[in-house]
C-alpha positions as CSV (number, residue, x, y, z in Angstrom):
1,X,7.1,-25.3,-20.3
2,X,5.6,-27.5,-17.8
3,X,9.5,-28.0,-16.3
4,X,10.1,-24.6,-15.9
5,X,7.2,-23.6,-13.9
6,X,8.0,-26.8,-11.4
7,X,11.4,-25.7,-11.2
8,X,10.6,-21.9,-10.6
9,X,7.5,-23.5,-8.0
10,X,10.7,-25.1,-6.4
11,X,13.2,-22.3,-6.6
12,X,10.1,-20.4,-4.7
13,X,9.3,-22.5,-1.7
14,X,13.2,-23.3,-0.9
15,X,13.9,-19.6,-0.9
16,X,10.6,-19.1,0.8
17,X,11.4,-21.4,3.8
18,X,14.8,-19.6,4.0
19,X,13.8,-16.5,4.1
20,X,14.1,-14.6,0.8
21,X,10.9,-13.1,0.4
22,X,11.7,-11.1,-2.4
23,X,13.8,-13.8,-4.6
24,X,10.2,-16.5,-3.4
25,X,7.7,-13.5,-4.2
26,X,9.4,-13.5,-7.3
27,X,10.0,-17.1,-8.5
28,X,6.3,-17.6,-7.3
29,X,4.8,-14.9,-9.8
30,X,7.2,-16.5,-12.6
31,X,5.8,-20.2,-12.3
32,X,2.5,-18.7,-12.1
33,X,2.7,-16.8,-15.4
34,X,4.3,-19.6,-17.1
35,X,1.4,-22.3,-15.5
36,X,-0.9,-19.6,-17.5
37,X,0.8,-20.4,-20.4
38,X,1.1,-23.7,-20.4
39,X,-2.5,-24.2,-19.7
40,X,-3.3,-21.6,-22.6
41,X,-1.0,-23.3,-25.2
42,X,-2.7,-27.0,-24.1
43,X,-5.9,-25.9,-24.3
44,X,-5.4,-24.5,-28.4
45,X,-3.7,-27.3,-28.8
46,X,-6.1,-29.5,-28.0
47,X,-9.1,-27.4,-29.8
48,X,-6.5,-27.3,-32.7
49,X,-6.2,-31.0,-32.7
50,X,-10.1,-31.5,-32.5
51,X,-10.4,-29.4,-35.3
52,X,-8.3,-31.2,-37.8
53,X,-9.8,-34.7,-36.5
54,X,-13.5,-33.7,-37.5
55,X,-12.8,-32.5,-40.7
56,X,-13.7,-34.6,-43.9
C-alpha cells in the first residue's frame, strides 16, 4: 500500500512540474487517500497485535 502512494506522490510531482495540473491535482489526492489508509490499517494492526500479546 505504502508503494502505491510513493508511486502516485511521484506520478504527482513529475506531472506537476510539467504542467498537468489536473492529472497532479489528481495523483496528489490519490496518494493522499491511500497514505490514510495505510496509516489506518498500521495503526489496527498494531493495536491488533498488542492485543493478542497481552492475553494469557
Amino acid at each position: 500500500m505504502l508503494h502505491w502512494t510513493i508511486t502516485f506522490l511521484i506520478l504527482a510531482l513529475i506531472a506537476g512540474l510539467l504542467g498537468f495540473t489536473g492529472l497532479a491535482g489528481a495523483a496528489a489526492s490519490i496518494a493522499q487517500v491511500l497514505f490514510v489508509v495505510f496509516l489506518v490499517l498500521l495503526v489496527v494492526s498494531f493495536l491488533s497485535k498488542g492485543l493478542k500479546g497481552k492475553t494469557h
